[in-house]
C-alpha positions in Angstrom: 208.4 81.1 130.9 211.9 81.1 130.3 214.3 82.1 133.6 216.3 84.0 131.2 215.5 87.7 132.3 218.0 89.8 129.8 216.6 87.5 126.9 213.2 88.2 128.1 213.9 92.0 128.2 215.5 92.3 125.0 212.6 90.5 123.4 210.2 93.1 125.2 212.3 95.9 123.9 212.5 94.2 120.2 208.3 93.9 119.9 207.7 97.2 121.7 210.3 98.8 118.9 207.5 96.8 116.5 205.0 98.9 118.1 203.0 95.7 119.2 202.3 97.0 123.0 199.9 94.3 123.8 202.5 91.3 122.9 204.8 93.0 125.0 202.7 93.6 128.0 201.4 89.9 127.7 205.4 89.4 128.0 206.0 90.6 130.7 202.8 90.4 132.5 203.6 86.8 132.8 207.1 87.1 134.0 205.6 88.8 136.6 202.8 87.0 137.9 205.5 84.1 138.0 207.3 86.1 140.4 210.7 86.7 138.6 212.4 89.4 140.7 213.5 92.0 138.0 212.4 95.4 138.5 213.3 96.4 135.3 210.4 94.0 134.4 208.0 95.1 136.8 208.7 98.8 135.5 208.3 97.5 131.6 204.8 95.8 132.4 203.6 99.2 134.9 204.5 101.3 132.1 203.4 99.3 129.3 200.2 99.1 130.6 200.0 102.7 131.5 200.8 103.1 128.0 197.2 100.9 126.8 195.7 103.4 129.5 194.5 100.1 131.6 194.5 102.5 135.1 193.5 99.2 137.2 195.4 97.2 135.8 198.7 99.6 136.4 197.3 99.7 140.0 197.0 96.3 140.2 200.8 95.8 138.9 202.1 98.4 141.3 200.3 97.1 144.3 202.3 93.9 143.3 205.4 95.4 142.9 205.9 97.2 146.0 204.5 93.9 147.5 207.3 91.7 145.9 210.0 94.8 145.9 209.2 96.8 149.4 212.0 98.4 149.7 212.7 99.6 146.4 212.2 103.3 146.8 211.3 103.9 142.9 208.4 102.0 142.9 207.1 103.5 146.3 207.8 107.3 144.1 205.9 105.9 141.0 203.2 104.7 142.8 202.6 107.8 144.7 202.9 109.9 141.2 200.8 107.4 139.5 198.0 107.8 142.8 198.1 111.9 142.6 198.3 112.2 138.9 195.3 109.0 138.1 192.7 110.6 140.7 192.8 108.0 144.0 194.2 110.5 146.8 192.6 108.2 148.9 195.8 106.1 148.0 198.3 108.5 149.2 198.1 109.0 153.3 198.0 104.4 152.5 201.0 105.0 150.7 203.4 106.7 152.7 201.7 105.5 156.2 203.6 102.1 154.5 206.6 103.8 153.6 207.3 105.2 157.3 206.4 101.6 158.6 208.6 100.5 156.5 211.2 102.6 156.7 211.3 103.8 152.9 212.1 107.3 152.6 209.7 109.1 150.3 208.6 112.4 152.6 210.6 114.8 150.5 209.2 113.3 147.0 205.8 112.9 148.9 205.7 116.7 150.4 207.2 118.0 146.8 204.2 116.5 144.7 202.0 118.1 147.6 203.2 121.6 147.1 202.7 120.6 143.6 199.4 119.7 143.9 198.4 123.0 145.7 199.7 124.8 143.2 198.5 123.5 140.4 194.8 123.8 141.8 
């Protein structure tokens, strides 16, 4: 895998543009699993794979991410989103319990999608 990350994005962006979501999540799948530090690539596989509706997969990718990136407060958000809106609520007290440990602040996102939640139902 190439360590040229812009190159690697711009060829993600070029075969999603061709509509060929599986080439492009096998992109940057790999860039992942090797560890290269780009969020943007982390986001591009979470969503892509979102996108092919592989839910434990996406899981998988974000339980990695906020592994590699722990202090990057978008992915913590996502996450939590991607927990309330894909049906594990069993995910969320995990979630921000980690966050507070961590220091990450996510409480006003966290008790916004609550509110949201209650609503909704």
């Amino acid at each position: 895998m190439p360590l040229n990350v812009e190159l690697l994005l711009r060829v993600c962006q070029e075969v999603i543009q061709r509509e060929n979501f599986y080439q492009a999540k096998s992109l940057c799948t790999t860039a992942v699993i090797e560890k290269l530090a780009n969020p943007a690539l982390w986001k591009m596989a979470i969503s892509l794979s979102l996108k092919l509706e592989n839910i434990a997969e996406t899981r998988r990718l974000f339980h990695k991410a906020v592994q590699f990136h722990p202090y990057h407060v978008t992915f913590w958000k996502d996450f939590l989103l991607f927990e309330v809106t894909h049906g594990s609520c069993t995910m969320v007290p995990r979630i921000q319990k980690r966050c507070q440990e961590l220091g990450v602040e996510i409480e006003e996102f966290s008790q916004f999608l609550t509110n949201y939640s209650k609503a909704s139902s």
